[in-house]
N, C-alpha and C positions, 0 to 999 in steps of 0.2 A: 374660342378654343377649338382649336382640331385632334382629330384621332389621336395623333403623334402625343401631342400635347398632353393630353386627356389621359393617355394609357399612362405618360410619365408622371403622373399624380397617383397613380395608384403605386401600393404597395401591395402584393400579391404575398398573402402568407399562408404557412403552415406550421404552428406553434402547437398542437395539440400533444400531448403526454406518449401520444403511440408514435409519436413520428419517427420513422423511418430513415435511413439515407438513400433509400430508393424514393421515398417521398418527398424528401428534398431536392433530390434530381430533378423529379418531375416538375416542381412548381418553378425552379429555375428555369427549365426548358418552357415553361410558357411563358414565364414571366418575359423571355429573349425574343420569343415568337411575337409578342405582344408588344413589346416594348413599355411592360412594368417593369418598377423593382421587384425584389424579393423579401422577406420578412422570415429569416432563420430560426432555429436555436441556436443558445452558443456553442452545443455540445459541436454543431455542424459547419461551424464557421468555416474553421479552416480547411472544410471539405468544400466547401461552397467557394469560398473564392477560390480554391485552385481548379475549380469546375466551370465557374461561370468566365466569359470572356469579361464584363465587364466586374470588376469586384467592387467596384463605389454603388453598384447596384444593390447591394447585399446589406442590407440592414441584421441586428439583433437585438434581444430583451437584456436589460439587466433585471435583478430582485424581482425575477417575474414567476410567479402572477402575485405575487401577494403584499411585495415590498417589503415585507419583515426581514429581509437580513442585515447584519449590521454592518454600518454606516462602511467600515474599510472592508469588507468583503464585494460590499454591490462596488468599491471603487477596482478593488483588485480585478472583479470579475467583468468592469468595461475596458479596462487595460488590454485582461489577455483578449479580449475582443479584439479591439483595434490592434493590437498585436499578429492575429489570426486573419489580421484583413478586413475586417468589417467598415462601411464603410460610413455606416450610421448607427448611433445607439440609442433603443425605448427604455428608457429606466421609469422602474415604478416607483409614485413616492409611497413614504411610511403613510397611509391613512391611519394608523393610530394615533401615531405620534401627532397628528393636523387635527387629530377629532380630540384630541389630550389636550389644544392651544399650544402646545409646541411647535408653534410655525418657526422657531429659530431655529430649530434640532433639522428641522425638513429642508430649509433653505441651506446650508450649512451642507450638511448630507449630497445633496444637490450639486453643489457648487464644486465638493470636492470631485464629482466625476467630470464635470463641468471643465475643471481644472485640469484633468489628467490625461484625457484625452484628444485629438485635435482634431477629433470629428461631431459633426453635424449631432447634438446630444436630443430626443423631443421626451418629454416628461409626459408620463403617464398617470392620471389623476385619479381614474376611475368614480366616472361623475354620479353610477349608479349609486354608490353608495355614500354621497356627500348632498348636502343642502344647497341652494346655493349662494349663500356666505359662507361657506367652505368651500365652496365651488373659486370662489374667488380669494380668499385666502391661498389657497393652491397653486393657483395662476400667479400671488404674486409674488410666492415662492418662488416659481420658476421664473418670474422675469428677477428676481434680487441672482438668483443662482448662474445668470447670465445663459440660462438656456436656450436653445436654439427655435424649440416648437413646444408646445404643449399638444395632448394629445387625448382625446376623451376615455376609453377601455384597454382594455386588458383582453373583454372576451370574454373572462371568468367569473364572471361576478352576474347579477341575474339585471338584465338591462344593458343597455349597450349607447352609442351614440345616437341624439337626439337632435332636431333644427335646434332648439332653444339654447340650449347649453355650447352650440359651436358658435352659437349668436353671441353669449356672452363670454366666450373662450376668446375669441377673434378680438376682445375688445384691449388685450395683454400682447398676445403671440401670437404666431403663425398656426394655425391648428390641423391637426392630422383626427378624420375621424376616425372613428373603427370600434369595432363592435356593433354586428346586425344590419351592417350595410352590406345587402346582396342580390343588388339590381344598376342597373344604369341608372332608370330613376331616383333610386333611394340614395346615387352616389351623388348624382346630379343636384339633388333636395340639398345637399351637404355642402357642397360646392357655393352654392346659389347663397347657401346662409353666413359664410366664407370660409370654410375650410378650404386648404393648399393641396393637401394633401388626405387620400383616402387608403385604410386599410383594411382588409378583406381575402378573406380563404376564395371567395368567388371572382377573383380577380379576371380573369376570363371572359364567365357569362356578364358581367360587368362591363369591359371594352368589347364584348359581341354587341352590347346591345346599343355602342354609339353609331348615330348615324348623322351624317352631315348636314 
């Protein structure tokens, strides 16, 4: 894998509560400089892709951080996404509803965002706080849901992505890590164990530190 390569594996975000639209500017203009994507809010979507050259670069969250919303709002709210341009969507699943054995309500849920929009969808599982036999129940949610990736954090939850659980994520979907990766090394670790895709606020100090 080369530079080129390597930086389009990352997703370069900024998801935190205070964000800004001057902080979204900013993490666009690196992400351009760098040749990452971006990892929006939805509030900034449509600011974001009328700012960025490329708008398929532009990812956003649904039901995020917590996945509690209900089942037709996280659909309504990937819609206005890809409506506003996005050109990827993170939806979180219900972890209640998975920790309840309602893997049919999660799949289902799933499936309908799955359905609605005709972009690139990767599910969010938040592996911190599952087992893992829920870990893998989750995962096979997301492959009946016909998703795209599955994807380990959130970010919000206390733990973040691990080798072990991209090991056994990778054995379903294409896996996105993110949460607490913020090093070349530690993106590299993630890589190695087979995650496609890396996301991370340190997107930057991350593609500074490849080296050929």
């Amino acid at each position: 894998m080369n530079r080129e390569e390597f930086a389009a594996s990352i997703d370069h975000t900024v998801l935190g509560p205070e964000t800004t639209p001057a902080d979204v500017r900013t993490v666009l203009d690196e992400a351009a400089a760098h040749g990452m994507n971006a990892c929006v809010p939805p509030c900034y979507v449509a600011e974001a892709v009328a700012y960025e050259a490329d708008p398929e670069a532009v990812a956003t969250v649904v039901g995020f951080p917590h996945g509690q919303h209900a089942p037709a709002i996280k659909r309504d709210e990937a819609v206005a996404a890809w409506e506003a341009g996005a050109g990827e969507i993170d939806i979180v699943i219900n972890v209640g509803r998975l920790k309840a054995g309602d893997d049919g309500a999660v799949a289902d849920e799933l499936a309908d965002v799955v359905a609605a929009v005709p972009v690139p969808v990767k599910v969010i599982i938040e592996t911190a706080l599952l087992d893992d036999a829920e870990k893998r129940r989750a995962c096979e949610a997301a492959v009946a849901a016909d998703a795209d990736m599955v994807k380990t954090s959130t970010g919000f939850a206390d733990g973040g992505a691990t080798v072990p659980d991209v090991e056994l994520m990778s054995e379903y979907l294409p896996v996105k890590a993110s949460g607490g990766v913020g090093s070349y090394e530690e993106a590299t670790a993630m890589l190695e164990a087979g995650a496609v895709r890396i996301g991370a606020s340190s997107g930057v100090a991350i593609v500074e530190g490849f080296s050929e």
